[in-house]
C-alpha positions as CSV (number, residue, x, y, z in Angstrom):
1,X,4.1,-2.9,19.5
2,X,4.7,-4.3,16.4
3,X,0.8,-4.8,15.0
4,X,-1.8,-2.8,16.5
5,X,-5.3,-3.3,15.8
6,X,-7.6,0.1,17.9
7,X,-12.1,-0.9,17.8
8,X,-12.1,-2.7,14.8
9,X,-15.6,-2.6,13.4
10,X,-16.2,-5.1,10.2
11,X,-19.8,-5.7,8.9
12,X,-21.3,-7.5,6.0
13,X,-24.3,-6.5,4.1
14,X,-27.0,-9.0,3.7
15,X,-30.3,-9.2,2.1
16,X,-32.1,-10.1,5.2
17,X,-29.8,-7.2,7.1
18,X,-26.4,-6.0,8.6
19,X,-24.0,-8.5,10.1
20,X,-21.3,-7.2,12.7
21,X,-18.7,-9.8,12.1
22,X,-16.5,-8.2,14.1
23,X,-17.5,-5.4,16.9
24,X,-14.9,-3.5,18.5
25,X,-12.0,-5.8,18.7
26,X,-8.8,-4.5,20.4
27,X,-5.0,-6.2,20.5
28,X,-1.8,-6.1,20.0
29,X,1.3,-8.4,18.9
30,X,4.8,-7.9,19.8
31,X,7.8,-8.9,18.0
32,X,8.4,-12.7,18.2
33,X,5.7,-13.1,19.8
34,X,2.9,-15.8,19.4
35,X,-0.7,-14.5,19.5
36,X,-3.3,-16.8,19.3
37,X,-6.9,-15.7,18.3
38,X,-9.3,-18.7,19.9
39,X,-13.2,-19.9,19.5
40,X,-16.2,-21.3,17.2
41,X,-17.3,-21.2,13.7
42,X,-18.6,-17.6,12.9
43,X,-16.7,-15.9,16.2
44,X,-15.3,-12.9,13.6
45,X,-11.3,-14.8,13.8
46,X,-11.1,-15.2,10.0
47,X,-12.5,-12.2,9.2
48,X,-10.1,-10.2,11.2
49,X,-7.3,-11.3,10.0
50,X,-8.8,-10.6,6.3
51,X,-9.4,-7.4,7.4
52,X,-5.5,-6.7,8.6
53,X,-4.3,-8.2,5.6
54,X,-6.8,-5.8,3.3
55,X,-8.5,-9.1,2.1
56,X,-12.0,-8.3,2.6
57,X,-14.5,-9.1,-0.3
58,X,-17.8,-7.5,-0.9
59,X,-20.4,-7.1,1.1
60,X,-17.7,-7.0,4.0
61,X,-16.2,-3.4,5.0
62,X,-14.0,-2.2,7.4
63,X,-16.6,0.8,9.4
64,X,-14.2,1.8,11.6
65,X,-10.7,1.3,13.8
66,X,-7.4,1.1,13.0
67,X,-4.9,-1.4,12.4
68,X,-1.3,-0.1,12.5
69,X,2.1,-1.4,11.6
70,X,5.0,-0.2,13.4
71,X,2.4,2.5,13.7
72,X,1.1,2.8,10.1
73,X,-2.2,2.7,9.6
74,X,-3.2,0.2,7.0
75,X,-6.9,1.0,6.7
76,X,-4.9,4.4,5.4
77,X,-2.9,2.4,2.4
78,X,-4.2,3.2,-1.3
79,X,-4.7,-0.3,-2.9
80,X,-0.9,-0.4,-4.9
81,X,0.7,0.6,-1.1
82,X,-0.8,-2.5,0.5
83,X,0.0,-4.8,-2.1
84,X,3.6,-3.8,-1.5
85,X,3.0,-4.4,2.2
86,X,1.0,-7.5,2.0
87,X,3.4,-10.5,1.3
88,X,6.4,-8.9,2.0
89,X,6.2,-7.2,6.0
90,X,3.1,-9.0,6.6
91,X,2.0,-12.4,5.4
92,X,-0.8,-14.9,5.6
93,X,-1.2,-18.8,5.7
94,X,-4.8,-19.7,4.7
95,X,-7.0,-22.4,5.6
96,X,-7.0,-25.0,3.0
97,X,-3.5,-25.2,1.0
98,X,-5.3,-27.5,-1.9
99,X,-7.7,-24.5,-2.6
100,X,-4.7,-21.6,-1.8
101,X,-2.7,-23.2,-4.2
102,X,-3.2,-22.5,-7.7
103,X,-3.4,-25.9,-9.3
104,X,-2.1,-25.4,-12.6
105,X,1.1,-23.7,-12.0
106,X,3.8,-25.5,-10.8
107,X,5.0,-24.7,-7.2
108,X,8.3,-23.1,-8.3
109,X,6.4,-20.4,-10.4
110,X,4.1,-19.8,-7.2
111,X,6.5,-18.9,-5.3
112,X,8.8,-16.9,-7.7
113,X,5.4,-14.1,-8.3
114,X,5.8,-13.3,-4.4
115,X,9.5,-12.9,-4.7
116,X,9.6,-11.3,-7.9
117,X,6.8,-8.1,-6.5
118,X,8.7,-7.8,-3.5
119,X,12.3,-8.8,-3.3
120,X,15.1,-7.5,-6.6
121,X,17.0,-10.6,-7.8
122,X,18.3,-11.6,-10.6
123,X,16.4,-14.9,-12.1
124,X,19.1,-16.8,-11.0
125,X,19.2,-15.7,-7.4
126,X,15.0,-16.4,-7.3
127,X,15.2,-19.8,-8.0
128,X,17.8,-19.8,-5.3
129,X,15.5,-18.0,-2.9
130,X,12.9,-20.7,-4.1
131,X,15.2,-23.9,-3.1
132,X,16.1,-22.1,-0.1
133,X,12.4,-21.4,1.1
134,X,11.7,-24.9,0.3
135,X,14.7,-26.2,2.1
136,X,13.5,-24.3,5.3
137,X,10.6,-25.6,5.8
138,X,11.7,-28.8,5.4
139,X,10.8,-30.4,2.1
140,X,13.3,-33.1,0.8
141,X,14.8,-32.8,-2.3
142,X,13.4,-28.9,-2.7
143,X,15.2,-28.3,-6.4
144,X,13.5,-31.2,-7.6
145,X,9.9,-30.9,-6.0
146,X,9.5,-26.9,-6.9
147,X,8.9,-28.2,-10.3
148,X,6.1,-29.9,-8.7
149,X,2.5,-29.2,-9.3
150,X,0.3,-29.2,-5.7
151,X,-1.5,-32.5,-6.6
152,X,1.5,-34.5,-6.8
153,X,1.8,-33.3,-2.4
154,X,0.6,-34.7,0.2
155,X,-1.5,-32.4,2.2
156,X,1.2,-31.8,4.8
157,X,3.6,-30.7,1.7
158,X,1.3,-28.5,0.5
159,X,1.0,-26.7,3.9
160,X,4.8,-26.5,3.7
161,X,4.8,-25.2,0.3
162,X,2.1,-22.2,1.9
163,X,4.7,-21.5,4.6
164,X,7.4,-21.0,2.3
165,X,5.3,-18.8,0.0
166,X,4.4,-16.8,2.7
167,X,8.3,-16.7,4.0
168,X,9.7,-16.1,0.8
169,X,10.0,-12.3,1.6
170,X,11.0,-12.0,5.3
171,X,7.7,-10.7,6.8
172,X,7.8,-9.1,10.0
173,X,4.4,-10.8,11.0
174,X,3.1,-14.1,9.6
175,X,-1.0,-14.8,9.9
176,X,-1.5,-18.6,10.0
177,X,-5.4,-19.0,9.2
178,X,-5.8,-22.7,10.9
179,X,-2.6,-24.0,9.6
180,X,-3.2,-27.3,10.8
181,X,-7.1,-27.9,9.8
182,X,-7.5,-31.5,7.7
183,X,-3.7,-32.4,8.7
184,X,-3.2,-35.6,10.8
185,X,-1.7,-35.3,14.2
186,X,1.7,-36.1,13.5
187,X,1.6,-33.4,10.2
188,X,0.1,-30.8,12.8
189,X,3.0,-31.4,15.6
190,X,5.2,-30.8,12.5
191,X,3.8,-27.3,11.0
192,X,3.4,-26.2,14.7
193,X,6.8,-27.1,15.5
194,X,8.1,-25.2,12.2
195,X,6.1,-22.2,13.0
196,X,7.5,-22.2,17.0
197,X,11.2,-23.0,15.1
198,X,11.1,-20.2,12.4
199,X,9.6,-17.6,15.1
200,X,12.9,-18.9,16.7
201,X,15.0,-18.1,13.9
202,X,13.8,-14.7,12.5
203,X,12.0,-13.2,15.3
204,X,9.2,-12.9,13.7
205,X,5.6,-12.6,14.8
206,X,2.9,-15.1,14.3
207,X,-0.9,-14.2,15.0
208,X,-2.2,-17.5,14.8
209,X,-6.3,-17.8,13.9
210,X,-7.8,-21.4,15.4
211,X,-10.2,-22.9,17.2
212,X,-7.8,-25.6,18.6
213,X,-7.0,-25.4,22.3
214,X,-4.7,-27.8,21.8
215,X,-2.6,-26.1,19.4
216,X,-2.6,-22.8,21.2
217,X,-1.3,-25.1,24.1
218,X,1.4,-26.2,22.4
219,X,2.7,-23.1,20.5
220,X,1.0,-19.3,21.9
221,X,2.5,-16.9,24.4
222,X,-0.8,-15.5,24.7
223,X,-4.4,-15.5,23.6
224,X,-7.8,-13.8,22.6
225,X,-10.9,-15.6,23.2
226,X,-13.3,-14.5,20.8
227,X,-17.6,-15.0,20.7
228,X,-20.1,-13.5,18.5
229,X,-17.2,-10.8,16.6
230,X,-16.3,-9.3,20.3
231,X,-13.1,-10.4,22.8
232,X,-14.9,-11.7,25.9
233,X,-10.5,-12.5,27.3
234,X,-7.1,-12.2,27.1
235,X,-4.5,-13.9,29.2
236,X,-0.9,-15.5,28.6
237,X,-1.3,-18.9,27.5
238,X,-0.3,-20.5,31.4
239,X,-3.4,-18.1,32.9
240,X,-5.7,-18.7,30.5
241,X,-5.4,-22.7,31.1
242,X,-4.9,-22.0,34.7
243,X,-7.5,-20.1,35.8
244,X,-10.0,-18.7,32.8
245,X,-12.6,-16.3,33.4
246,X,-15.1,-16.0,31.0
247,X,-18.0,-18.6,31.7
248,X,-17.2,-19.2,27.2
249,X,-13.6,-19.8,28.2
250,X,-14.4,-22.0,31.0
251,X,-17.0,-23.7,29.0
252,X,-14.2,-24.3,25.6
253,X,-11.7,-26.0,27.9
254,X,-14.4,-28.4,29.8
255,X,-14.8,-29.7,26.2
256,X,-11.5,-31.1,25.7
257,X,-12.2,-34.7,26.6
258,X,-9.7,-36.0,29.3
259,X,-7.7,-39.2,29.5
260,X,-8.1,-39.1,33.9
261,X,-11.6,-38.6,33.6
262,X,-14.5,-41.2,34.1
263,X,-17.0,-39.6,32.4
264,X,-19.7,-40.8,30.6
265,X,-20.2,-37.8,28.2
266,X,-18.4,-35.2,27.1
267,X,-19.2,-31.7,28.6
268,X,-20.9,-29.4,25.8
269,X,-21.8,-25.9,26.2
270,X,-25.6,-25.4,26.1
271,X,-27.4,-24.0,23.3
272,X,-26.3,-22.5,19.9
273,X,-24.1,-19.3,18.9
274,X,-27.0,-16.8,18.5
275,X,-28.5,-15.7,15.0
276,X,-26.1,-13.0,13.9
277,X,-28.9,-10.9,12.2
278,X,-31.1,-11.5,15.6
279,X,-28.4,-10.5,18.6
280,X,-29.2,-10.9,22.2
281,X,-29.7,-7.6,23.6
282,X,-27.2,-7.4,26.4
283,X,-24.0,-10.0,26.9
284,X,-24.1,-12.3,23.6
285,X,-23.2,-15.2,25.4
286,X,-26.4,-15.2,28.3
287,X,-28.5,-17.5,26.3
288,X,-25.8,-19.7,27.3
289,X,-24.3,-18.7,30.2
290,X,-24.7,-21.1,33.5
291,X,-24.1,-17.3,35.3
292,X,-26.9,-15.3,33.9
293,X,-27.9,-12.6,35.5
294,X,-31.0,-10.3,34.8
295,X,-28.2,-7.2,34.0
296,X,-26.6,-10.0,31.3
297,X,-29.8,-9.6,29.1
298,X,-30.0,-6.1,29.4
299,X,-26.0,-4.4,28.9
300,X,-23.0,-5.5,27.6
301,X,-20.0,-5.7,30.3
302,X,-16.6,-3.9,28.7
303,X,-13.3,-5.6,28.8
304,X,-12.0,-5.3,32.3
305,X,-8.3,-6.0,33.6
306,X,-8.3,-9.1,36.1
307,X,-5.0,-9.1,38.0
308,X,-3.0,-9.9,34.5
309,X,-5.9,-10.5,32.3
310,X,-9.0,-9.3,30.6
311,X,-12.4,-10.5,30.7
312,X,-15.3,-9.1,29.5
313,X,-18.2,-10.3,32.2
314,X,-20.1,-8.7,35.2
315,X,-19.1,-11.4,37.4
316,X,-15.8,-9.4,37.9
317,X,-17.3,-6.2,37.7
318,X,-20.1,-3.8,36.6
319,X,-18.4,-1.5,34.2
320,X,-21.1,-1.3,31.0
321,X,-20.0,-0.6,27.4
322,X,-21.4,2.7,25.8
323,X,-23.0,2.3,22.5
């Protein structure tokens, strides 16, 4: 296993009380493998891939787990040991490449300050790594456009220049924070199609944070279903779409409109993500749940294994987590 994370516990302290962002989250990614990490605003997928990559701000703080690399504990790194890690074997993509960017720097300095931490080359074999990085993730002309600034890029560009940043140094796993958020369709067919080509070409691993079914369609081996900072399932992309378990699952993939259907509105799940600070007793998701059952309000159902998935619901058992 190339990235472990073991109960990851992240909180954040607020003035009206503790939030668990993420509570006791479990998975794994192989080499060359595509994980994607799936569901709504505020289901703890940002903030655990800020919390693998050591990115966590105050109030938020790791309480507990592990995340290993190759079987290294990173939660275990002093501050200069993960800053040689981060960026070189393990990389991130972040949400909005406009704001990622810094926007008075031109793009070829950006990328030489990765290269120059991480990789030793002379200053004429960085600007060679630069043109190369550029060139790989396919922008024309790259010895030309590095001396760019990110304003004068389109939006799709700019993505392209946050992939190459984030390649510049060979990582071994690549994080790619909803890489295709405020792109048009044909830009997002593009990036997905470079991520799926370049996970092709290096082997490298890509845990891939969204909250597009779509995209994990078109580019995940496998993925975890997240709600309210907890897994609720994991399956292999084909299972998942096949037959999904969770009644949150279900509920995210009767949302996609369809072309074949003759429906007057589109399905919507009832009701609102709960108040992190006020948390349902038992099963997060029973306010919501068309399967509710009285044990739902009152426990929380562990992960179980499902012939080849995971699901974390007592309608496929009545194994109960321990606080």
């Amino acid at each position: 296993m190339l990235l472990e994370i073991k109960k990851l516990k992240t909180e954040f302290s607020t003035k009206k009380g503790l939030v668990r962002a993420v509570n006791d989250v479990s998975f794994g990614v192989d080499k060359g493998e595509i994980l994607a990490i799936v569901g709504e605003s505020g289901s703890g997928k940002s903030v655990t891939s800020l919390s693998i990559m050591g990115l966590l701000q105050k109030p938020g703080r790791i309480l507990d787990g592990e995340i290993l690399l190759k079987d290294e504990d990173l939660l275990k790194k002093s501050t200069s040991e993960l800053q040689k890690i981060r960026g070189n074997r393990i990389s991130m993509i972040f949400q909005e490449p406009m704001t990622s960017l810094n926007p008075v720097y031109r793009i070829k300095k950006q990328l030489l300050e990765s290269i120059n931490i991480h990789m030793n080359l002379s200053k004429e074999d960085a600007l060679k790594r630069v043109v190369e990085c550029l060139r790989l993730v396919g922008i024309p002309s790259p010895e030309k456009r590095m001396n760019d600034y990110p304003h004068q890029m389109s939006g799709g560009m700019r993505q392209r220049v946050m992939i190459a940043m984030a390649l510049s140094c060979h990582p071994e796993i690549l994080i790619a924070d909803e890489p295709t958020t405020a792109l048009d369709v044909t830009i997002q067919a593009q990036i997905l199609d470079l991520l799926y080509d370049l996970r092709q070409k290096f082997g490298m691993a890509v845990l891939l944070i969204t909250h597009d079914l779509g995209v994990v369609a078109e580019a995940a081996d496998r993925v975890v279903v997240m709600y309210c900072g907890k897994i609720v399932e994991e399956a292999g992309v084909k299972d998942l779409f096949t037959t999904p378990r969770h009644p949150y699952t279900i509920g995210l993939l009767e949302s996609i409109p369809k072309l074949n259907e003759d429906r007057e509105k589109l399905y919507m799940i009832k009701g609102m993500v709960p108040d992190p600070l006020r948390m349902p007793k038992g099963c997060s998701f029973s306010d919501r749940c068309e399967h509710c059952m009285e044990k739902c309000r009152e426990k929380m159902p562990t992960l179980m294994s499902v012939e080849n998935q995971k699901v974390r619901c007592f309608l496929y058992g009545d194994s109960v987590e321990e606080k």
